[in-house]
C-alpha positions in Angstrom: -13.2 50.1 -14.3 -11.4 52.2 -12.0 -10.0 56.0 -13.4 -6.1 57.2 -12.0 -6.1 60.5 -12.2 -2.6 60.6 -10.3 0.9 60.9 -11.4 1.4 57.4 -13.7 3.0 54.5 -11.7 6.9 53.3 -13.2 5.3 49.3 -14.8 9.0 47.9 -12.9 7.8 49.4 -9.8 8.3 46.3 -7.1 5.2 46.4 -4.9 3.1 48.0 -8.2 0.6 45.3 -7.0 -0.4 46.9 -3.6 -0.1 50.6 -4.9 -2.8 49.5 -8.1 -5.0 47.9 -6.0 -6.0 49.3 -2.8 -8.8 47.2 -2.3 -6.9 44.0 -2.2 -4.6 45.3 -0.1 -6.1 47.3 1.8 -3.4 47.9 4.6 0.1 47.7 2.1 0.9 43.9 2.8 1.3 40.4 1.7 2.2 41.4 -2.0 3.7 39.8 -4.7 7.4 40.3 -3.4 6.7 41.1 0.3 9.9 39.7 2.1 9.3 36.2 3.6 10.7 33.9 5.7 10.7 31.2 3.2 10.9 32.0 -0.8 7.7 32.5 -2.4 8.0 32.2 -6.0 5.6 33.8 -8.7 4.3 30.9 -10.0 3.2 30.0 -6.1 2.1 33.5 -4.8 -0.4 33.2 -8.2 -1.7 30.0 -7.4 -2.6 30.5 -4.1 -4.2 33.7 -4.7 -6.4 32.4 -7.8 -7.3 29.2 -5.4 -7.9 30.8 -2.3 -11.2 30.9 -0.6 -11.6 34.7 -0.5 -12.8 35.0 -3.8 -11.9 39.4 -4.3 -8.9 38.0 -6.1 -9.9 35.8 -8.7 -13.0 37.7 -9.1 -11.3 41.2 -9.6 -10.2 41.1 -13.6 -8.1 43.9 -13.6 -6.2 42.1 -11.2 -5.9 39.0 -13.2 -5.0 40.6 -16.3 -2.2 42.6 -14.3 -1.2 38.8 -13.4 -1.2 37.9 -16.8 0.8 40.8 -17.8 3.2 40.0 -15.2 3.5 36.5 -16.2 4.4 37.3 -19.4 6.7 40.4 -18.9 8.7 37.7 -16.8 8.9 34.8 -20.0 10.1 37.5 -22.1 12.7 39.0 -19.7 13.5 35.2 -19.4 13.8 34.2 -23.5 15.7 37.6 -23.6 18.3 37.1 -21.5 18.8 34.0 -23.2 19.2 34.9 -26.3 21.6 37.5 -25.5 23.9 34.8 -23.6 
């Protein structure tokens, strides 16, 4: 596993994706909510990048558990807002 021994990174950051993970990205593009032309949403960035065939994503785990715990930050924002209607 890889040690930060920087300043700790704000979890609601927007692009916390390409600032964790230098190594998939290496040049600061293509993220999770890099501005497109069409709409990319979550559920579709994840899939392609889990079925793509470069493998460094879906065989980096820290990277798929930050998915994870982005999947589920987003369900509970979701069932929060909700219940709070």
């Amino acid at each position: 596993m890889l040690k930060i021994q920087e300043l700790s990174l704000d979890n609601r950051e927007k692009f916390l994706d390409l600032l964790c993970f230098p190594d998939l990205y290496p040049f600061n593009v293509n993220g999770q909510h890099e501005s497109r032309q069409i709409k990319l949403h979550d559920h579709e960035f994840i899939k392609v990048r889990l079925t793509s065939k470069h493998p460094q994503f879906r065989l980096n785990q820290q990277y798929l558990f930050y998915l994870l715990n982005n999947a589920n930050n987003r369900q509970l924002a979701c069932i929060y807002h909700n219940l709070y209607l």
